[in-house]
Steps between C-alpha positions, in 0.01 A plus 500: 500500500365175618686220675413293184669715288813502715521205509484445085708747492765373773438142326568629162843658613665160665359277233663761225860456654447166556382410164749739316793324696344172330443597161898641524545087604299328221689766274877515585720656259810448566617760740225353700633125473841631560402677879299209544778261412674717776300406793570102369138475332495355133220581215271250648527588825433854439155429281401276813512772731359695256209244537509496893432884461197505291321155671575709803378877402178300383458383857534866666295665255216244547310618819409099609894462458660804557639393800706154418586743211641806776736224585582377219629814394599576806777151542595551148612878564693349797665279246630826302533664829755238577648435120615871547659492800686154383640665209578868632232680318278796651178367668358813515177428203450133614406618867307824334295272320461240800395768736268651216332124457462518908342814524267429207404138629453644854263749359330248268452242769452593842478244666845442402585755698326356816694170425844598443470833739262375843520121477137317522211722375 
């Protein structure tokens, strides 16, 4: 299989949770509302990160932007990372997924990699 494929492939997989988690936003019944109420976010709140999440999955999946879009995803899965913690639930899936969005955007971009991991290129 070719790296180009992996990569689709890899791409396809983050922008699917991603997207999904949105979707789940812009269409909260209310069992959704009701958890989100429980972390202190209202019905508007809720469709704005619901926003955040797709302006930012457009950003990874674009190769030009894929980067700005890594960490966009990447600051807003802190955000649930810490949300969790705040309210005693399990981080377990938010720092699955985070570490999933690494390893794909280290693959994708390389030269990420040589940033983040060896300092100057």
């Amino acid at each position: 299989m070719s790296k180009k494929w992996i990569n689709g492939i890899l791409t396809t997989l983050v922008a699917f949770v991603f997207v999904g988690s949105a979707v789940g936003k812009f269409m909260a019944d209310a069992e959704a509302l009701k958890m989100a109420e429980s972390f202190g976010l209202d019905a508007t709140t809720n469709y704005a990160l619901g926003v955040l999440e797709i302006v930012a999955v457009l950003l990874f999946i674009l190769p030009r932007t894929g980067i700005l879009g890594t960490l966009l995803l990447a600051a807003y899965m802190g955000g649930a990372i810490a949300t969790h913690l705040e309210h005693g639930e399990s981080v377990l899936i938010p720092c699955v997924i985070q570490a999933v969005l690494w390893t794909v955007a280290l693959y994708r971009f390389p030269e990420l990699g040589t940033r983040l991991l060896k300092g100057k290129p």
